[in-house]
C-alpha positions in Angstrom: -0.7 -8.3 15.7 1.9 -7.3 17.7 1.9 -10.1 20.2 2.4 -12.2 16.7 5.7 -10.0 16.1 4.5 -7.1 13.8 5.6 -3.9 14.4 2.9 -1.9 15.0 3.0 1.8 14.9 0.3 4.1 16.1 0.1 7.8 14.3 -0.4 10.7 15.8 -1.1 11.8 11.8 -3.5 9.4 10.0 -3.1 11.3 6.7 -1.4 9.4 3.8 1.5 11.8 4.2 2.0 11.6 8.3 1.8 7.4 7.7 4.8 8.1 5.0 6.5 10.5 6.9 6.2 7.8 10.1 7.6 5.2 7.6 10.6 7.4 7.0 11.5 7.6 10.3 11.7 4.5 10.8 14.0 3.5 8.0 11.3 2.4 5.4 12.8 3.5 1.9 10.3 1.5 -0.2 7.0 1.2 0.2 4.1 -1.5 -2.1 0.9 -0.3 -1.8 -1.8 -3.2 -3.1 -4.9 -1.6 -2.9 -8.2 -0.7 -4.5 -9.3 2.7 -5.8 -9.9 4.3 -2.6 -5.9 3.6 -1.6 -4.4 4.2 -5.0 -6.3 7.3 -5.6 -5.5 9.1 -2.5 -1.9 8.4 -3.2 -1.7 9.3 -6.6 -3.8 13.0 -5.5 -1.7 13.6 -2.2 1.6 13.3 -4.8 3.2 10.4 -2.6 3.9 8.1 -5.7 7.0 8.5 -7.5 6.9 5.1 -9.4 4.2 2.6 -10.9 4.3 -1.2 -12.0 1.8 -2.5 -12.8 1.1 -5.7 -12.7 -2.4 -7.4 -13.9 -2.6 -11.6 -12.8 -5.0 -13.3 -15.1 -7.9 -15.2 -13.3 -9.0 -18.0 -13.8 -12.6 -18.7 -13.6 -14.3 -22.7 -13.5 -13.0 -24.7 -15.8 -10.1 -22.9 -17.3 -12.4 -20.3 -18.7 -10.2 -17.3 -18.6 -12.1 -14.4 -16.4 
């Protein structure tokens, strides 16, 4: 990804808060996280979330049957 021009930043703490704490440093002051379960709950039980919107899109499924 980087040869593509991301930024890529390699932790020497993998834990939700050594990924935040790497963010910090590096000037990130807000942060989306779109995820399932396993992202949002570890999140939510490490006490890294300090704001929630949510947001639910409707889905549309075969011929304009709302899903």
């Amino acid at each position: 990804m980087g040869d593509r021009g991301a930024r890529v930043l390699v932790l020497s703490d993998p834990s939700i808060q050594g990924a935040l704490r790497t963010l910090r440093e590096q000037g990130v002051r807000t942060l989306v996280a779109e995820g399932g379960s396993q992202l949002l709950g570890s999140l939510f039980r490490s006490g890294c979330v300090d704001h929630v919107q949510w947001f639910i899109a409707p889905t549309w499924v075969g011929d304009g049957v709302m899903g």
